[in-house]
C-alpha positions in Angstrom: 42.5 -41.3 41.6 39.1 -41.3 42.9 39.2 -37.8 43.4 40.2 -37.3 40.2 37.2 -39.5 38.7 35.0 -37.5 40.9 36.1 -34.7 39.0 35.6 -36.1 35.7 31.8 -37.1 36.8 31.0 -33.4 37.9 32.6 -32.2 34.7 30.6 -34.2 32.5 27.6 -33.7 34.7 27.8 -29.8 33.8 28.3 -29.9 31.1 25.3 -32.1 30.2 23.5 -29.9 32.2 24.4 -26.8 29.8 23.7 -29.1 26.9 20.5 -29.3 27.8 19.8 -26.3 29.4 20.6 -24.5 26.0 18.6 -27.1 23.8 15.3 -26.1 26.2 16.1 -22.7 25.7 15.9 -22.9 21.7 13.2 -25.0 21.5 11.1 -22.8 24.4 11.5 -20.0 22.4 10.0 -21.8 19.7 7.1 -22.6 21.9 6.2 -18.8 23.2 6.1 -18.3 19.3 3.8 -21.6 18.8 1.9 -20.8 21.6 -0.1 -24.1 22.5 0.8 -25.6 19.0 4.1 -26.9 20.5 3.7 -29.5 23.1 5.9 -29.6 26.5 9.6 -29.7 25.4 11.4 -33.1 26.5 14.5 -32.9 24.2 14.1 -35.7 23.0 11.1 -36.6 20.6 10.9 -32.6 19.5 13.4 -31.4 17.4 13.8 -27.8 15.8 14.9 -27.6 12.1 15.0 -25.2 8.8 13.9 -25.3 5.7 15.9 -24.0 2.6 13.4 -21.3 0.7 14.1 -20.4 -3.3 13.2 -17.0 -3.9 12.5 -15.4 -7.1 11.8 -11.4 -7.7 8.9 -10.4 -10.0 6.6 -7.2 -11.1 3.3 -6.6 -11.2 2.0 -5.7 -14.1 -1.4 -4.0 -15.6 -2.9 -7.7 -16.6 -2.1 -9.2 -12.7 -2.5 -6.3 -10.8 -5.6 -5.1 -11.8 -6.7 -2.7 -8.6 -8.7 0.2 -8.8 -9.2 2.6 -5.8 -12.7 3.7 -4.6 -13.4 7.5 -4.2 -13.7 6.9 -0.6 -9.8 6.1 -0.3 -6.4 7.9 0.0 -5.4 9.1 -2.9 -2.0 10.0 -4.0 0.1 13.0 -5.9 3.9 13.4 -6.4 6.7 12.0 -7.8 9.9 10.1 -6.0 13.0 10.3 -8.0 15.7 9.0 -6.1 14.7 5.8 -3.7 18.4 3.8 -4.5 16.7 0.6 -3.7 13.2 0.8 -5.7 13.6 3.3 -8.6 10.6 6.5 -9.0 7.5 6.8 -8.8 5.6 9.3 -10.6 1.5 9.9 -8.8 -1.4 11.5 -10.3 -4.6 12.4 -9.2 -7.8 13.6 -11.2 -10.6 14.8 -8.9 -14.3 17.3 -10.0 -15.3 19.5 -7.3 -18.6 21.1 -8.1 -21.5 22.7 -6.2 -23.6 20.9 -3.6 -26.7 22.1 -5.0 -28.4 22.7 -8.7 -29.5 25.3 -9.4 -26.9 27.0 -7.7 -26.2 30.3 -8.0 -23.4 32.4 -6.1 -24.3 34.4 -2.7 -24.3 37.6 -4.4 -25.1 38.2 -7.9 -25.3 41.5 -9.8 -21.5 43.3 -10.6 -19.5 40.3 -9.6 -16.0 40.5 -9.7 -13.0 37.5 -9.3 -10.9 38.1 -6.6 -9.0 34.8 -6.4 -9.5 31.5 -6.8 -7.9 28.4 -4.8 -7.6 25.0 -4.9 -7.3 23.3 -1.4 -7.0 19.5 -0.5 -7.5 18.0 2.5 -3.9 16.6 3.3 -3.2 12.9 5.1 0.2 12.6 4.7 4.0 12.4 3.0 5.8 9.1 2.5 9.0 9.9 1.4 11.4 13.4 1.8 9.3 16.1 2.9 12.0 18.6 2.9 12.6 18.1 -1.1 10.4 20.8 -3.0 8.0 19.6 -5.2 6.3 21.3 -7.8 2.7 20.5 -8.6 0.8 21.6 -11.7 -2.9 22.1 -12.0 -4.5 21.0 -15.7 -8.2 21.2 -16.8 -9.5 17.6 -17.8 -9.6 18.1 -21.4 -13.6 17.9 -22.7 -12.8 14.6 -24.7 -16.3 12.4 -25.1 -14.0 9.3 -25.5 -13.0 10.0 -22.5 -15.8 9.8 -19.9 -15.2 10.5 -15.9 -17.7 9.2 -13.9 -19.1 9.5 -10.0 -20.2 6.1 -10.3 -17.0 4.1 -11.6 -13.7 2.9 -10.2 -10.9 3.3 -12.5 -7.8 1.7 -13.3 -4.6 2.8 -11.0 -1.9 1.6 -13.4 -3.6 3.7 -16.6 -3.8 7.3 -17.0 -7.2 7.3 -18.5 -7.8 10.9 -19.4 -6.2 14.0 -21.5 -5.5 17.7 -20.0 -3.7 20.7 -21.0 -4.8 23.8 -20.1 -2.9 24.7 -17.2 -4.8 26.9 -14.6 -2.1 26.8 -11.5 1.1 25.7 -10.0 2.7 25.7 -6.5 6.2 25.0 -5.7 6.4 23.8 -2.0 7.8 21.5 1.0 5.5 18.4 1.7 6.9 19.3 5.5 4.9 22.6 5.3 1.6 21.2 4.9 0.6 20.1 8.3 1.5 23.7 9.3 -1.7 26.3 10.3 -3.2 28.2 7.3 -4.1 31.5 7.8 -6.2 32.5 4.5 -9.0 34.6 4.5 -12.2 33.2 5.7 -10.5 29.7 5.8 -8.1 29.4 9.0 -6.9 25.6 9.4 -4.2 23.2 8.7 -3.6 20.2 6.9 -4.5 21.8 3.6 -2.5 21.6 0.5 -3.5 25.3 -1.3 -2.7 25.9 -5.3 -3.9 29.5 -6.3 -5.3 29.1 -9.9 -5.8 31.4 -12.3 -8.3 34.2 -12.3 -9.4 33.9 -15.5 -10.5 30.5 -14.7 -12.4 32.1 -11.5 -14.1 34.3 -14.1 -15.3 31.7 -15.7 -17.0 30.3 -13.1 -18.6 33.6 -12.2 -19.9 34.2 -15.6 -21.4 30.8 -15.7 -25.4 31.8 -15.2 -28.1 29.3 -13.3 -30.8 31.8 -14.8 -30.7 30.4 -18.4 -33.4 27.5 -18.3 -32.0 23.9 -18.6 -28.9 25.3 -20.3 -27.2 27.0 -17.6 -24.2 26.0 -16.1 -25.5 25.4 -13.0 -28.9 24.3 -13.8 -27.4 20.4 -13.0 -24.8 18.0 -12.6 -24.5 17.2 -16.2 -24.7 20.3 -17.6 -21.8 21.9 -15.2 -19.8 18.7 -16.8 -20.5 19.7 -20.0 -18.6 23.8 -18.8 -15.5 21.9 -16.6 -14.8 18.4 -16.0 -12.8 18.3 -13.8 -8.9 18.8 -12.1 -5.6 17.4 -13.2 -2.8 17.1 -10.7 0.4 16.6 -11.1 3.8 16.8 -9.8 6.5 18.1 -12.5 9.8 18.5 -10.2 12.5 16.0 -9.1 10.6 15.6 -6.1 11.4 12.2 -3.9 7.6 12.0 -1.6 4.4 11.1 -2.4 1.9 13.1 -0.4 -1.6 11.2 0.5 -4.9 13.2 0.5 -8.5 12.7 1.7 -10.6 13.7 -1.0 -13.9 13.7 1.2 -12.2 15.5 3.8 -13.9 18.9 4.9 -10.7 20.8 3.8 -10.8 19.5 0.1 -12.6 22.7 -1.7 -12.5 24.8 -4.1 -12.5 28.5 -3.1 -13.9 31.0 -4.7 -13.3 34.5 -3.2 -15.3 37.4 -5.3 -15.9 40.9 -4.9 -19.6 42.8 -5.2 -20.6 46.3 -4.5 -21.4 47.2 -1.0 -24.7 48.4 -0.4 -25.1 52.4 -1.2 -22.1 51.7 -3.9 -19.8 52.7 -1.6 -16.9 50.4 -2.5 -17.1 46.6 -2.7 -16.9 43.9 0.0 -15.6 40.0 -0.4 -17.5 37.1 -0.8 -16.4 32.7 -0.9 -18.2 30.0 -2.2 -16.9 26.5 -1.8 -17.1 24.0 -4.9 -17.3 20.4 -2.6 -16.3 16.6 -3.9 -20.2 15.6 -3.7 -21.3 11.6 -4.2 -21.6 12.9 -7.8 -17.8 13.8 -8.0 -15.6 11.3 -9.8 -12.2 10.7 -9.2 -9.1 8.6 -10.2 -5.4 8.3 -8.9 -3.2 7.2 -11.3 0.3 5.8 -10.4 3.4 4.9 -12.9 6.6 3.0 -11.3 10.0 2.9 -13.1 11.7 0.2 -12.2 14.5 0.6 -14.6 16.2 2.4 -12.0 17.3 1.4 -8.4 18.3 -2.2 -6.9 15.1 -3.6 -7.9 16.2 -3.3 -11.3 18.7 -5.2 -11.1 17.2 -8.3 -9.9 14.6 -9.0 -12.7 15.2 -12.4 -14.4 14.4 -15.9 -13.8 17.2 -16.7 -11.4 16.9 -17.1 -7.6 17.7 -14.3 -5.6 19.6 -13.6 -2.7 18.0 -10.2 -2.0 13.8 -9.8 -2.7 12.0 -6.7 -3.3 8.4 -5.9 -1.8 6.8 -2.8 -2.9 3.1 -1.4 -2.3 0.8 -1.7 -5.1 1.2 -1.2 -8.0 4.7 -2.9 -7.1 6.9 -6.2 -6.9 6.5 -9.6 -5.1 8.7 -12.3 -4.8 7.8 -16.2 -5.9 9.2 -18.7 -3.5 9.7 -22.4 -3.4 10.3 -25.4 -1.0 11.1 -28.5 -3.2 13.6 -29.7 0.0 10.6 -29.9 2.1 9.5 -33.1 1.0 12.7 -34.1 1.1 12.2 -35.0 5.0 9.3 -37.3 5.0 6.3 -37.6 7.0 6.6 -35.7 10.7 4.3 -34.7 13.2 4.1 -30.9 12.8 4.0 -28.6 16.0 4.7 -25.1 13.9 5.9 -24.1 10.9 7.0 -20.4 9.7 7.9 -18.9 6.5 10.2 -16.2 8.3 11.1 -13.3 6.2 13.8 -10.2 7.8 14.0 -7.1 6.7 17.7 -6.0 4.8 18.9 -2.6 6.5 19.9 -0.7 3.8 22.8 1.3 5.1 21.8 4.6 3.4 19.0 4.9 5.8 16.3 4.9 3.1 14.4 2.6 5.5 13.5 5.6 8.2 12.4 7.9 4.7 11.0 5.4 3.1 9.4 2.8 5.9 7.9 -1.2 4.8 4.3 -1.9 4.5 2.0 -2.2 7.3 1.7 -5.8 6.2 2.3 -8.5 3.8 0.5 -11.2 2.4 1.4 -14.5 1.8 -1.0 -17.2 -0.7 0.1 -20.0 -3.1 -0.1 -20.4 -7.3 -2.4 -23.4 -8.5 -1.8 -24.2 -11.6 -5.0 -25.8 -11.4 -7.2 -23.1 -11.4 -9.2 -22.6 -15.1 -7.7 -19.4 -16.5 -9.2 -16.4 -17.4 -9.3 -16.6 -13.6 -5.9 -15.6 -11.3 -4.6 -18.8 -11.0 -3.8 -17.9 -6.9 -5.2 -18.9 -3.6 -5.2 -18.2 -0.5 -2.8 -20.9 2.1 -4.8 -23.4 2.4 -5.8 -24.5 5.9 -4.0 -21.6 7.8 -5.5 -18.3 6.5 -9.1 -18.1 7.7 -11.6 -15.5 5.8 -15.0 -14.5 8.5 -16.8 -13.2 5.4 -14.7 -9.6 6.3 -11.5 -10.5 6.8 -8.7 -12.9 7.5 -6.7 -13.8 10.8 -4.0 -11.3 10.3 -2.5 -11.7 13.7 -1.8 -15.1 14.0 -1.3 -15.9 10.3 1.5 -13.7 10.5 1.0 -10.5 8.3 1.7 -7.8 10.8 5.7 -7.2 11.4 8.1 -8.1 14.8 9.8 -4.9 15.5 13.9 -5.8 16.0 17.4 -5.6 15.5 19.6 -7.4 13.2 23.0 -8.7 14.2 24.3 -5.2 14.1 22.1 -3.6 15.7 19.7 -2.0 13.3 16.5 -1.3 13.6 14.9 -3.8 11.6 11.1 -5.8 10.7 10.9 -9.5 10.9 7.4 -11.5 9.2 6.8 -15.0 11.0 3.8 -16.7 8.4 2.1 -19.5 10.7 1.6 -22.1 7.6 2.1 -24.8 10.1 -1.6 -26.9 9.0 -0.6 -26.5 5.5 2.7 -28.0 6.1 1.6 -31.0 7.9 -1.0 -32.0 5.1 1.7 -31.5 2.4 4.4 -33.9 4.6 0.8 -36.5 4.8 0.2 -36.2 1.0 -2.9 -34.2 1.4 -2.0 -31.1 0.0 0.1 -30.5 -3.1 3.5 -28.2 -2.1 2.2 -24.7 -3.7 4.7 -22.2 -5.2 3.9 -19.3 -2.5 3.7 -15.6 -3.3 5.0 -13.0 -1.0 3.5 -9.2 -1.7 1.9 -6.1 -0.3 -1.5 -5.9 -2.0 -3.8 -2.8 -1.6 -6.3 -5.7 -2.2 -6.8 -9.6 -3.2 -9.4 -11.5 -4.9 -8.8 -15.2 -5.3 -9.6 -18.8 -4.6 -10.0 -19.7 -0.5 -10.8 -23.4 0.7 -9.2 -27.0 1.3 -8.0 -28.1 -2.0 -8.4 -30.5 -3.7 -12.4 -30.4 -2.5 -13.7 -28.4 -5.1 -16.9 -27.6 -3.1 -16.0 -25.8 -0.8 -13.6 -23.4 -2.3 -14.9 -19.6 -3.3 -13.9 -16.6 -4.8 -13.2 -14.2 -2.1 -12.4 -10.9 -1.8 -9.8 -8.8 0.8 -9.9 -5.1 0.5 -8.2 -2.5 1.8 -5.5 -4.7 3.3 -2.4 -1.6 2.5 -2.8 1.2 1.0 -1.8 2.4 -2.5 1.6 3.8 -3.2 3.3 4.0 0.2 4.9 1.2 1.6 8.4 -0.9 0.3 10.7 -3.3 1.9 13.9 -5.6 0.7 14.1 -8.5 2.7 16.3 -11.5 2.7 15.9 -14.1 0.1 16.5 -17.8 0.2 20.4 -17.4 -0.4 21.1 -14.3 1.6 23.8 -14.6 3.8 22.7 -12.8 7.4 18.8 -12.9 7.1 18.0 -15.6 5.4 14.3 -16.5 4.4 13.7 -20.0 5.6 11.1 -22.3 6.9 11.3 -23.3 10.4 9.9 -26.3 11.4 9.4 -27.2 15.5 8.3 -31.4 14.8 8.3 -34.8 16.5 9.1 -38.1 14.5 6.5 -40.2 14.3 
């Protein structure tokens, strides 16, 4: 009997032990994520909880997503047909290259004839299938006065904003090709996207003359606008990349090979001269989504969704709620996470077609006097130095994992633990929050409701354009479930 008491004892003692072994274990790994926001563990007064999330899919469109890209960025061109998850994209970029110098006048002048002419961008790189041909076409900006393109303004990426129809080249090609070497004449590199134009255009060009007063052609800037304004690219295939260019780059030209007699008229030797994208080139990039195709279109309503769609801009967001979080009352907050997991998508699109390099996360206020964006950034939690915002530890950059089945997949942990607290203390109203991937953000940052400290601030450059698109669990979703995890004490 007493042995079998004993017995009972050490079982219940090991098993206690397991208990509580495995309840230090969840809640420690809850504190290497806090770091030294989550106090020593005793099992007791710290508990581990989550949240139901309400998520909601939405698009951007031209009025709330008003970006415009500076010259100095990547710029985009080519279309994406057939991404099963986010529907096309169709990218277009309109560029002037012109000489460096007025007057300017060609290396050699008398009895020049065109040999060739080429159009040559400095290539980045291709998000999407590079081994699907694409076909790009090269337009002349039509000479429309309505229609102004200038060196010293930043246009619209959601509007086309200029005409073109006279075609002067096209190329069909792989996107995988164009980090291979070039070996052109006079021009031996890589990285170059090359579109041979036509050489009546390149004739042009020669018979433009600097010698004619203030008339010429090249005499300056504004009247070589007034001969050619500029380059319209586009890609006319079912292609399924986009391909990214540096306009600035050294390899972004135009080349202009032409022949001239050799000295004694003994036949006739070649000449290039390079047309550059100068501070007084303009350029635009101009980007049209269809979302009437692909998952994402069918997930477009005002019900809550179990699946949510983030795309680069111009793309999608998701709007998400917490009413059950003040359904717990007041609690002494050690960390709190929004935590957002990537869906595989078993097609593989995910390796072709890979997430953002981050996402953002900020919160509607209705409060906010329209005509401004009536958005802010988390209040508390995301701190702006006058540059930028804590990235790291508010949680923007991506956990590189697996999901229950082993696929490679992303995982976003938002630290909105301050904000959190001051809701559960009355301090803070419980914001609608906004999940996206912005190329930039301008909106309200301070400690509501103190109006006096709050500002208007800017984040730029925090993604790119074009590239960049994730589906992620939503609120409902069944394996990765966005939630919000909450490591407390009672109080």
């Amino acid at each position: 009997m007493k042995n079998r008491q004993l017995l009972l004892l050490l079982g219940v003692t090991i098993a206690s032990s397991i208990i509580v072994f495995s309840s230090c274990r969840k809640i420690n790994d809850a504190t290497t994520l806090g770091a030294d926001l989550i106090p020593v563990v005793d099992n007791i007064n710290t508990f581990d909880t989550s949240i139901s999330v309400q998520t909601f899919n939405g698009l951007f469109d031209l009025l709330s997503d008003s970006q415009r890209l500076e010259r100095s960025e990547e710029f985009f061109l080519g279309k994406i047909n057939n991404d099963p998850l986010f529907g096309g994209t169709d990218a277009r970029m309109f560029l002037e290259l012109k000489p460096t110098v007025y007057k300017f006048a060609f290396a050699r002048k008398d009895s020049l004839e065109i040999d060739s002419v080429v159009l040559v961008l400095n290539y980045v790189e291709t998000y999407g299938d590079t081994l699907v041909p694409q076909t790009v076409n090269v337009y002349e900006i039509d000479q429309n006065p309505s229609q102004p393109f200038k060196s010293d303004s930043v246009y619209l990426i959601r509007k086309e904003h200029f005409s073109y129809s006279n075609l002067l080249g096209t190329r069909t090609f792989l996107p995988a090709v164009l980090n291979d070497s070039v070996f052109a004449r006079k021009d031996t590199t890589k990285n170059q996207l090359r579109i041979k134009l036509d050489t009546s255009f390149g004739g042009r060009l020669l018979r433009y003359d600097s010698t004619s007063g203030t008339n010429g052609a090249y005499a300056s800037d504004s009247a070589f606008k007034t001969k050619f304004k500029g380059f319209a690219l586009r890609s006319m295939s079912s292609g399924n990349a986009v391909m990214g260019f540096d306009l600035g780059g050294a390899q972004t030209k135009l080349a202009i090979y032409y022949r001239y007699p050799k000295a004694g008229g003994l036949g006739r030797d070649t000449a290039v001269d390079y047309f550059r994208f100068t501070t007084l080139s303009a350029a635009a990039n101009y980007v049209e989504r269809n979302h009437t195709i692909g998952e994402i279109s069918t997930v477009q309503g005002p019900t809550e969704d179990n699946l949510v769609y983030i795309q680069n801009t111009p793309g999608s967001f998701a709007r998400i709620k917490m009413p059950d979080l003040l359904t717990i009352g007041n609690r002494l907050i050690h960390r709190a996470e929004l935590i957002v997991e990537q869906v595989h998508d078993n097609n593989n699109t995910d390796t072709i077609f890979p997430a953002p390099e981050f996402l953002y996360l900020d919160a509607f206020d209705p409060t906010i006097i329209l005509p401004k964006k009536q958005f802010r950034t988390i209040p508390y939690d995301l701190t702006f130095d006058g540059s930028d915002y804590n990235r790291g530890s508010f949680g923007s950059f991506p956990i590189n994992t697996v999901d229950g089945s082993g696929n490679k997949i992303k995982v976003w942990k938002f630290n909105i633990s301050r904000y959190v607290q001051h809701v559960l203390t009355g301090t803070s109203t419980l914001y609608d929050l906004r999940l996206s991937a912005p190329y930039s953000v301008r909106e309200e940052y301070g400690t509501p409701p103190l109006v006096s400290d709050q500002t208007l601030v800017l984040f730029p450059n925090l993604n790119g354009i074009v590239k960049g698109r994730v589906r992620v669990g939503g609120g409902s979703h069944t394996t990765q479930r966005m939630r919000l995890r909450l490591i407390y004490s009672k109080i």
